[in-house]
VMD Tcl script that draws the C-alpha trace (Angstrom):
set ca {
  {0.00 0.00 0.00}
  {0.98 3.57 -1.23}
  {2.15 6.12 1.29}
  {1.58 9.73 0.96}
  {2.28 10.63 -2.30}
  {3.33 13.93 -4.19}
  {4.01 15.35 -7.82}
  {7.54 14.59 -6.99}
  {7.01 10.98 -6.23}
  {3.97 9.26 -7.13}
  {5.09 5.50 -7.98}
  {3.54 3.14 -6.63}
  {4.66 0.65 -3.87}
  {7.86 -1.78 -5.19}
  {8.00 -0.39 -8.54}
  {8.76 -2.93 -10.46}
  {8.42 -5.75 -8.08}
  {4.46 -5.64 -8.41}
  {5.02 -6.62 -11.79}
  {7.40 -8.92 -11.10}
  {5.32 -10.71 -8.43}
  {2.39 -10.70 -11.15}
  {4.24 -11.97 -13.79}
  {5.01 -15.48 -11.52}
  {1.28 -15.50 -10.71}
  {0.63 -13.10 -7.94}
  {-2.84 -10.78 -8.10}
  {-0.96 -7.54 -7.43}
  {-3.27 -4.73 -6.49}
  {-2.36 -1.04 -5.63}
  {-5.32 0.60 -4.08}
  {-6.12 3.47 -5.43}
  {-5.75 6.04 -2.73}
  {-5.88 9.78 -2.50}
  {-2.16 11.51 -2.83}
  {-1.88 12.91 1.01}
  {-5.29 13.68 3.01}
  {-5.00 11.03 5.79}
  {-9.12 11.05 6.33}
  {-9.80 11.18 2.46}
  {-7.33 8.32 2.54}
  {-8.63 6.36 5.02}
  {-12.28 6.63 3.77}
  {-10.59 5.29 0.76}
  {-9.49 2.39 2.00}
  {-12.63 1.71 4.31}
  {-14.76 2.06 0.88}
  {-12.15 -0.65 -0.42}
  {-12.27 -2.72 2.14}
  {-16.11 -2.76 2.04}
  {-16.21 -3.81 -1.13}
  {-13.62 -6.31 -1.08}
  {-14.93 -7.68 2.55}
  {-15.21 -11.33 0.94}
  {-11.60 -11.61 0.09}
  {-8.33 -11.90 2.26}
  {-5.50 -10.26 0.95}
  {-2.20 -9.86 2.37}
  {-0.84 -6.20 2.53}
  {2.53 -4.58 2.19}
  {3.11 -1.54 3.44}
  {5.61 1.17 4.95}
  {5.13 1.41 9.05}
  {4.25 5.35 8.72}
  {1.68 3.72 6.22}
  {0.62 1.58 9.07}
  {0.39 4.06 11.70}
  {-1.90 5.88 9.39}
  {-4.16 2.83 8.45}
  {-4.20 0.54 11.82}
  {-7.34 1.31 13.33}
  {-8.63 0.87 9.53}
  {-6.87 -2.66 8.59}
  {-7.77 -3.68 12.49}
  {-11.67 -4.03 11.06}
  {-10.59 -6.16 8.61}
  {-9.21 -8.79 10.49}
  {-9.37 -11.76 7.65}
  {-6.31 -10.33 5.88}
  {-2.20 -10.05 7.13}
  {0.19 -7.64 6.14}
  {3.82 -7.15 5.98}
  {5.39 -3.57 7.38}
  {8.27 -3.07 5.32}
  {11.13 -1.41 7.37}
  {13.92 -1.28 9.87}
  {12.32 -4.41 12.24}
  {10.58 -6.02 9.08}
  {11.35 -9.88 8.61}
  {12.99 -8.64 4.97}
  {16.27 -7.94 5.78}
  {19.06 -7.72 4.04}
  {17.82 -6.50 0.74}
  {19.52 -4.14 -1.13}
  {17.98 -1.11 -2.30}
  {18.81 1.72 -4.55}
  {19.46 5.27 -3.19}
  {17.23 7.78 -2.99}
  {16.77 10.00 -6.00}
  {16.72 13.92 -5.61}
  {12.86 13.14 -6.29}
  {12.22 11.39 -3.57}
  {14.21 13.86 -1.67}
  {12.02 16.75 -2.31}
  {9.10 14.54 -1.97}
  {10.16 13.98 1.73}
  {10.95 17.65 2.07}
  {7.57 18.65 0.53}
  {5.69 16.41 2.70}
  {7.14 17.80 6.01}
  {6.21 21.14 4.50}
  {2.58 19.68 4.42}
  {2.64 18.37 7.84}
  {2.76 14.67 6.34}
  {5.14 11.80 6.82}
  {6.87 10.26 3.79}
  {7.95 6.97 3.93}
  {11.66 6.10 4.68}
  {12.93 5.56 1.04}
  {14.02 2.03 1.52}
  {10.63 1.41 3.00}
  {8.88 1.89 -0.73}
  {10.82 -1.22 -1.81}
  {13.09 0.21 -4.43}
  {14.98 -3.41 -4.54}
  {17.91 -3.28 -6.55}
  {19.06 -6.65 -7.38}
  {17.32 -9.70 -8.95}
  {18.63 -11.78 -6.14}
  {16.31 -9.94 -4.20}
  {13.46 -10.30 -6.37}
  {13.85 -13.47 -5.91}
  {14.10 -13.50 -2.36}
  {10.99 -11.34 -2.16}
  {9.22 -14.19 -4.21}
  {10.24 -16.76 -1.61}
  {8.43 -14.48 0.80}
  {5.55 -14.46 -0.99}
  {5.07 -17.96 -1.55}
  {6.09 -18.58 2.01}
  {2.97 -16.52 3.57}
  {0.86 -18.03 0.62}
  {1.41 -21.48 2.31}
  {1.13 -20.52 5.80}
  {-2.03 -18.95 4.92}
  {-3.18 -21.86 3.38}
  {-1.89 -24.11 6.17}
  {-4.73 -21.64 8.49}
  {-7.83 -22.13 6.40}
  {-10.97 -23.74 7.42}
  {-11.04 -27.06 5.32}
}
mol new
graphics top color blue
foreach p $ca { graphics top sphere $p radius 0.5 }
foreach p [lrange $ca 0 end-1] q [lrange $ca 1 end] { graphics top cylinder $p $q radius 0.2 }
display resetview
């Protein structure tokens, strides 16, 4: 899941890793939310959530993303989610540097009293080696989820 977003970064979650993860099978889906207004965002995701509230899904996100969505994703209690970050069971991945992009993105959301997510923490992976490792992660919760439903 997106955080706050801005004309100066506006990519969605992994880059290319969504499609990566789609192209060995995965349904990938960004939510559409609003750029940075946390209650337009969060009435987003409720309306989301409503209409998905038949489906699990398992959720990615940055942890000021989760801050921001946790009473939210808390009503939705079929689905997991992974918070990407310093404490995050993905370690050791290797991610590009931050682009002077993403650097005035982080400046302009302080300006607008929002917190960007730590660059690393938008999953800009840099090698395939960890697209692959990502992958195993993937399948991993796929089976342990799998292992936990009702038969």
């Amino acid at each position: 899941m997106n955080g706050a977003r801005s004309l100066f970064h506006y990519d969605k979650m992994g880059y290319d890793l969504q499609d990566f993860l789609a192209a060995h099978g995965y349904q990938v889906i960004s939510i559409p939310l609003p750029f940075r207004h946390s209650g337009l965002r969060k009435l987003a995701l409720k309306n989301f959530l409503t209409g998905s509230r038949h489906s699990r899904f398992h959720f990615f996100m940055g942890p000021e993303t989760f801050k921001e969505f946790k009473a939210e994703l808390q009503t939705y209690a079929t689905s997991t989610l992974t918070i990407v970050g310093e404490h995050s069971e993905l370690t050791g991945l290797h991610f590009r540097s931050a682009p002077l992009s993403y650097r005035l993105h982080e400046l302009f959301c302080c300006l607008s009293f929002t917190r960007a997510e730590k660059f690393k923490d938008t999953l800009p992976i840099q090698k395939r080696a960890d697209y692959d490792r990502f992958l195993d992660h993937c399948v991993q919760l796929a089976e342990d989820e799998a292992i936990g439903e009702p038969k």
